[in-house]
Residue frames relative to the residue before (quaternion, step in Angstrom):
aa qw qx qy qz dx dy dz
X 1.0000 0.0000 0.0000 0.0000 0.00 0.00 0.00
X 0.3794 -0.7606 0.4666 0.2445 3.35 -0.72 0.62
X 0.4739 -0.6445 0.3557 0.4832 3.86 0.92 -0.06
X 0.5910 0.5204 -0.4970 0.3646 3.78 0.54 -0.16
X 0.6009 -0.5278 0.5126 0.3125 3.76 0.61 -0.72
X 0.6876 0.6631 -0.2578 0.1454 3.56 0.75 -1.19
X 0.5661 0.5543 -0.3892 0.4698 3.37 1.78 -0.24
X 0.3730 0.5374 -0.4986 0.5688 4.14 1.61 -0.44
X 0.8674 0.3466 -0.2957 0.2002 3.53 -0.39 -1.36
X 0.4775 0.6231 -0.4200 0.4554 3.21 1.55 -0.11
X 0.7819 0.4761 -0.2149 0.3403 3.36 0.47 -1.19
X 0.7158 0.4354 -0.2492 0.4857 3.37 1.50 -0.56
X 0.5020 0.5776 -0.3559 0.5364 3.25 1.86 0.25
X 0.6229 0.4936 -0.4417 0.4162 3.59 1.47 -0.69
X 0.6092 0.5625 -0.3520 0.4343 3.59 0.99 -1.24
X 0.7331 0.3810 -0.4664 0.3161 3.61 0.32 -0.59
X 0.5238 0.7007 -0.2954 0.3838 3.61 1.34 -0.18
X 0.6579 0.4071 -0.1602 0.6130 2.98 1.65 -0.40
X 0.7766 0.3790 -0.2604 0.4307 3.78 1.57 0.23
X 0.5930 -0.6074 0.3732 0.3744 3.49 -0.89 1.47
X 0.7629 0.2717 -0.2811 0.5150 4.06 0.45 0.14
X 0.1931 -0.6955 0.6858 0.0928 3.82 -0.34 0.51
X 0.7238 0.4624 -0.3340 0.3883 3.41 0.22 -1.53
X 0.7035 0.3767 -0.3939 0.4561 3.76 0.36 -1.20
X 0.3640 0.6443 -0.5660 0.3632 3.95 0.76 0.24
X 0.6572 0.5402 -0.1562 0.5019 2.67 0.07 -2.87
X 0.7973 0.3181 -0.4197 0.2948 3.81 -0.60 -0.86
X 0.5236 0.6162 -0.4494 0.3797 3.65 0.70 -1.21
X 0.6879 0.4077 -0.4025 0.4456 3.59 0.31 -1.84
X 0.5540 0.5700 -0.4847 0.3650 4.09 0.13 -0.85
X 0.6882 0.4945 -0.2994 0.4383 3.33 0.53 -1.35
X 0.5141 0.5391 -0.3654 0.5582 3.80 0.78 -1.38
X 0.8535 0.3604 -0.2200 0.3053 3.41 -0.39 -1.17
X 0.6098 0.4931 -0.3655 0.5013 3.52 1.09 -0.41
X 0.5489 0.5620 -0.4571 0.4170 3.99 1.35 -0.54
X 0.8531 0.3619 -0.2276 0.2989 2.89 0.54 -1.58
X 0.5799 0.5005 -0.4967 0.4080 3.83 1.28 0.05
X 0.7946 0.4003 -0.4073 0.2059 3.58 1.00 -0.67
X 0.6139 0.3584 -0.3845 0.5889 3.44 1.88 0.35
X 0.3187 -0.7941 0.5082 0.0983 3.65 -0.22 1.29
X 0.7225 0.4762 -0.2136 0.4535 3.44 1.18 -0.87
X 0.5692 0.3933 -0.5154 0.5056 3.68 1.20 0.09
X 0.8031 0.2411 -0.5419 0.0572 3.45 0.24 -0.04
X 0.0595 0.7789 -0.4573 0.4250 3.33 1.71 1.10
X 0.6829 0.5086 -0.2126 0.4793 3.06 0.56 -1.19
X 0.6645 0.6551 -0.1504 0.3267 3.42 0.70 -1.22
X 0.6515 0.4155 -0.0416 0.6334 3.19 1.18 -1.56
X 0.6079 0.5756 -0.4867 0.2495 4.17 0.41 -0.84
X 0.3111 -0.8032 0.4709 0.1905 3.69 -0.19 0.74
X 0.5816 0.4825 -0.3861 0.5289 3.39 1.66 -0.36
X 0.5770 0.5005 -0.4419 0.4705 4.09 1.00 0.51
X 0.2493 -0.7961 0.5013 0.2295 3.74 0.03 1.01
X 0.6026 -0.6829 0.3811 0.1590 2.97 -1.18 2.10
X 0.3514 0.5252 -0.5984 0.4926 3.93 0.72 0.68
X 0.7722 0.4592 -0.2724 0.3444 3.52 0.21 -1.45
X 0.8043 0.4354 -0.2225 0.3377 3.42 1.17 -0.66
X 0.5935 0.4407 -0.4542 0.4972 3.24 1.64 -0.24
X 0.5050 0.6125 -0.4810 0.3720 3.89 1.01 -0.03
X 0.7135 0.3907 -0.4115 0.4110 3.37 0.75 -1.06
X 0.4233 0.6282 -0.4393 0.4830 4.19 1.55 -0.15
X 0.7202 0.4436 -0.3054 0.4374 3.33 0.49 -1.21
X 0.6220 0.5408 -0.2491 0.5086 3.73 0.82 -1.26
X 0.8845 0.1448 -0.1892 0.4011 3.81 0.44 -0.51
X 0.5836 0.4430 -0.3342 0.5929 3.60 1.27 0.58
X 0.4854 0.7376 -0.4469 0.1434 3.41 0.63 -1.43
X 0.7528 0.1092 -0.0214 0.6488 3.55 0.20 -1.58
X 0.5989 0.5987 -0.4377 0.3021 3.67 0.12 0.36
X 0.7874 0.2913 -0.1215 0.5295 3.64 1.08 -0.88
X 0.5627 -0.5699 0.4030 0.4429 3.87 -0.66 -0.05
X 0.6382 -0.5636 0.3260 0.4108 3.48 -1.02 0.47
X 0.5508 0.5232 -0.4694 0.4501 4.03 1.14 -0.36
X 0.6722 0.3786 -0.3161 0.5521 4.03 0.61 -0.72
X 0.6599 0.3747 -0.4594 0.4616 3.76 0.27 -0.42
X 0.7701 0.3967 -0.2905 0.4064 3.51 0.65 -0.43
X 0.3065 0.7347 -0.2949 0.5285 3.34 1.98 -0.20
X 0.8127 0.4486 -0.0346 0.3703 3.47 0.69 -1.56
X 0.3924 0.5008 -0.2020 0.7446 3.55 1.81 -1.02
X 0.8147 0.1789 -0.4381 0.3352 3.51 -0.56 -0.25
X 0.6156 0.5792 -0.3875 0.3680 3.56 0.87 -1.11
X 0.5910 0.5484 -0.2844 0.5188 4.09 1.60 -1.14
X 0.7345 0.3134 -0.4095 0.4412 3.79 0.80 -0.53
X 0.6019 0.5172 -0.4360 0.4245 3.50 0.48 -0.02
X 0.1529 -0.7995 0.4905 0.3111 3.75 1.23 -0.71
X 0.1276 0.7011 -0.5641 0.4171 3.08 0.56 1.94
X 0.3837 0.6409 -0.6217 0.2354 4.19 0.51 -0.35
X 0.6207 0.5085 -0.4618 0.3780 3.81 0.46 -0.84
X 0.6196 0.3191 -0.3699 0.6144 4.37 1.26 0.16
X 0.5009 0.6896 -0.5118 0.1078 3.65 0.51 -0.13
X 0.7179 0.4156 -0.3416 0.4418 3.85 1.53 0.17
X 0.6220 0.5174 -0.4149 0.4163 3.08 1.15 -0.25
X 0.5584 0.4392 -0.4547 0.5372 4.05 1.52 -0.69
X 0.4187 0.6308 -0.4927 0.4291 4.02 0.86 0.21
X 0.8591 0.3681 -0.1779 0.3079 2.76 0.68 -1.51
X 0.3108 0.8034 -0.2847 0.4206 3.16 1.68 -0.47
X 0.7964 0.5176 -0.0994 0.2965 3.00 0.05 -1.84
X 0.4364 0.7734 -0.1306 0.4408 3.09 1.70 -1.59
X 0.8539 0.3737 -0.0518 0.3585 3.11 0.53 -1.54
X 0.5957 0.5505 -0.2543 0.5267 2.99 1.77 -1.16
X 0.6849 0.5618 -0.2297 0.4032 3.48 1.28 -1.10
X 0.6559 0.6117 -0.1061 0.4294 3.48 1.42 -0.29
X 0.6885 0.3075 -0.1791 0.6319 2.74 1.59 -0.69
X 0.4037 0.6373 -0.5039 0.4207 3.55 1.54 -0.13
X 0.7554 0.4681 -0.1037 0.4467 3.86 0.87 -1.75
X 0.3269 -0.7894 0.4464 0.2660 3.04 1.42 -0.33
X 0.0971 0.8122 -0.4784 0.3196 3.49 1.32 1.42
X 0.2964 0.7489 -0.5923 -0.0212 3.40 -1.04 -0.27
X 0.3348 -0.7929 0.4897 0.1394 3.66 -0.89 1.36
X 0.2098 -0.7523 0.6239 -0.0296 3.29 -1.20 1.10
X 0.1621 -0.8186 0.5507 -0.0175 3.24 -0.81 1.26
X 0.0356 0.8704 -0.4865 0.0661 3.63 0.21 1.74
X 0.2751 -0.7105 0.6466 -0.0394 3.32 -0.84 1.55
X 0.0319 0.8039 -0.5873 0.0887 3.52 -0.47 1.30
X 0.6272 -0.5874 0.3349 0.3866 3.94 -0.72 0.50
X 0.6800 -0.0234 0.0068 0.7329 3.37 1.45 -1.22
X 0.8993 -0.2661 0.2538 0.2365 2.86 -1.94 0.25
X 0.1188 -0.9200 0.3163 0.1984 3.71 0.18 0.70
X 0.5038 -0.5610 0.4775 0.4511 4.04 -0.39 0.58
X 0.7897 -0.3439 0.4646 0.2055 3.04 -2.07 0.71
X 0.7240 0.3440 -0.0445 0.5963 3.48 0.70 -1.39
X 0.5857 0.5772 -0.3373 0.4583 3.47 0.60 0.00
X 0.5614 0.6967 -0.1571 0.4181 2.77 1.19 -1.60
X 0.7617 0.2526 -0.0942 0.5892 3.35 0.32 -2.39
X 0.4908 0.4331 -0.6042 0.4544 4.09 0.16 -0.04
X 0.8059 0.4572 -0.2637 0.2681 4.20 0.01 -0.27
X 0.5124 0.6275 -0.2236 0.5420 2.54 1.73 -0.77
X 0.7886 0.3773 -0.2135 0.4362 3.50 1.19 -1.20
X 0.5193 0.6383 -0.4076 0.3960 3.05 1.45 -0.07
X 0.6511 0.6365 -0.1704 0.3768 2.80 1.19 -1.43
X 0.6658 0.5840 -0.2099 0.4142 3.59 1.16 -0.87
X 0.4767 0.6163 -0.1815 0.5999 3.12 1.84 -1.25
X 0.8274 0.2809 -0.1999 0.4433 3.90 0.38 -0.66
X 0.7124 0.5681 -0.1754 0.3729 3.45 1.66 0.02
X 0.0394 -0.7848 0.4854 0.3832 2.62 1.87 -1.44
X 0.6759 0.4310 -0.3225 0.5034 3.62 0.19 0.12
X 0.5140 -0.5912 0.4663 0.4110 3.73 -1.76 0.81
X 0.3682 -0.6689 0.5856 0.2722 3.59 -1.51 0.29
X 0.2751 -0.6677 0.6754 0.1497 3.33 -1.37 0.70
X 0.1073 0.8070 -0.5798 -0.0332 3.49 0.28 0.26
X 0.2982 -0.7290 0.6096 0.0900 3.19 -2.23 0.84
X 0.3347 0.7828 -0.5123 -0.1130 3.64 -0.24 0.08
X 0.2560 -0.6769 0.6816 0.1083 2.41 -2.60 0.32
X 0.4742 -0.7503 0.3277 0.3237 3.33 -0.84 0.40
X 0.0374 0.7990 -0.5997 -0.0236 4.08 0.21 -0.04
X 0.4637 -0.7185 0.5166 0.0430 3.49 -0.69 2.09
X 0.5982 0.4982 -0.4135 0.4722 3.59 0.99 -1.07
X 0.8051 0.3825 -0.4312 0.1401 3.69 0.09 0.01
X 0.4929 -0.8458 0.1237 0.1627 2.58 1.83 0.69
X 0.5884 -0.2380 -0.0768 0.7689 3.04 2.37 0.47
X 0.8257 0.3099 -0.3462 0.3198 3.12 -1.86 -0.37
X 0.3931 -0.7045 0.4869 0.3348 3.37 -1.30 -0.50
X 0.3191 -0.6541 0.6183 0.2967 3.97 -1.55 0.19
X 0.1506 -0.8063 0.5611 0.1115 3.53 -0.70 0.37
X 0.1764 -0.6957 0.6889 0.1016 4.07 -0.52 0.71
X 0.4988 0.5283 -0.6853 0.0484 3.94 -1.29 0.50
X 0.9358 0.2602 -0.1089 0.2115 2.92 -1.46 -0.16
X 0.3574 -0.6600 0.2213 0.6226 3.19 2.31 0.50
X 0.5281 0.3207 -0.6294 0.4713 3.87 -0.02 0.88
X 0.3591 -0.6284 0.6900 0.0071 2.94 -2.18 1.30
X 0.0199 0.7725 -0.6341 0.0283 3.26 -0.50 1.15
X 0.2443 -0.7903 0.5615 0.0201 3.90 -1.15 1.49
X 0.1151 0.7680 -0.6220 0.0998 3.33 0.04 0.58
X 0.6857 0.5441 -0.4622 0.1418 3.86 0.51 0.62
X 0.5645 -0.6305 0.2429 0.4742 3.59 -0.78 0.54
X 0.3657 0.5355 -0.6152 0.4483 3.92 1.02 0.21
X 0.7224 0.3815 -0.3392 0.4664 4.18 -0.01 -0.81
X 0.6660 0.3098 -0.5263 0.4283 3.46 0.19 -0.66
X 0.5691 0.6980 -0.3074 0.3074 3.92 0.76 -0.72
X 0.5851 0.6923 -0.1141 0.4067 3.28 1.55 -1.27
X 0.7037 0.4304 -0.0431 0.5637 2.64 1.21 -2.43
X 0.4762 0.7457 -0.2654 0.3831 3.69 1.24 0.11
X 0.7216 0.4654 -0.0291 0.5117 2.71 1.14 -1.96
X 0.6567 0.4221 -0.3495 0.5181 3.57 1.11 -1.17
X 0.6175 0.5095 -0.4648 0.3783 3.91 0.65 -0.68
X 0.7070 0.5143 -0.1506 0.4615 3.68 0.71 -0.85
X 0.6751 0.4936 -0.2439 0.4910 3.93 1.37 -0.08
């Protein structure tokens, strides 16, 4: 194994090609992944070689079993017999990516001074599509220090559109 994960995520990216639900895939792993970031110490647990690997694929079986679809529960069982869990977020993350660009997805992280309107919202969103070609998932938050406008993160291009930067870019033009 190479430590990144990416040969799991390949393979659970082939099977979902081959299943009538992608999404209930993609979601399960979210779930998975949201357990295992918000208890850091099971997957400590997971990886300790001095816990004998009966006990640990039970506590897999016990906390996925009836919870995820049989391609991630079996996704998991394989990644635990190989004693690979210490890649089990990054082949998450992997997948993510592969699964994103399969759907043609792409996440956008909009930071706006205040609270944006509804219509605000979907005017960016289309804008945003229009400059991506691809659907936006978009997150926001609000962050007073910028004291207007908004900064937008997708698809690795950074776009600044607040009045703290134009201010900056003010300050450096004038020093």
């Amino acid at each position: 194994m190479n430590g990144g994960g990416r040969e799991y995520a390949i393979a659970l990216f082939e099977i979902m090609l081959e299943n009538d639900h992608p999404e209930v895939i993609s979601s399960d792993l979210d779930l998975v992944y949201k357990t295992i970031n918000e208890n850091p110490d099971y997957i400590e647990y997971l990886i300790n070689p001095s816990v004998p690997k009966s006990e640990r694929v039970q506590s897999i079986n016990e906390a996925f079993e009836d919870q995820v679809c049989e391609p991630v529960f079996s996704f998991l069982n394989v990644i635990m017999q190989h004693r690979d869990m210490h890649v089990l977020l990054s082949a998450i993350d992997e997948f993510r990516t592969m699964y994103e660009d399969y759907k043609n997805l792409a996440d956008a992280v909009i930071t706006s001074a205040v609270e944006l309107s509804e219509d605000q919202k979907s005017r960016l969103i289309d804008k945003l599509t229009k400059v991506t070609g691809k659907k936006i998932k978009a997150t926001y938050t609000v962050d007073r220090s910028l004291l207007g406008g908004i900064t937008v993160t997708v698809d690795g291009m950074h776009f600044d559109g607040s009045v703290l930067k134009n201010l900056k870019n003010i300050k450096e033009v004038i020093s």
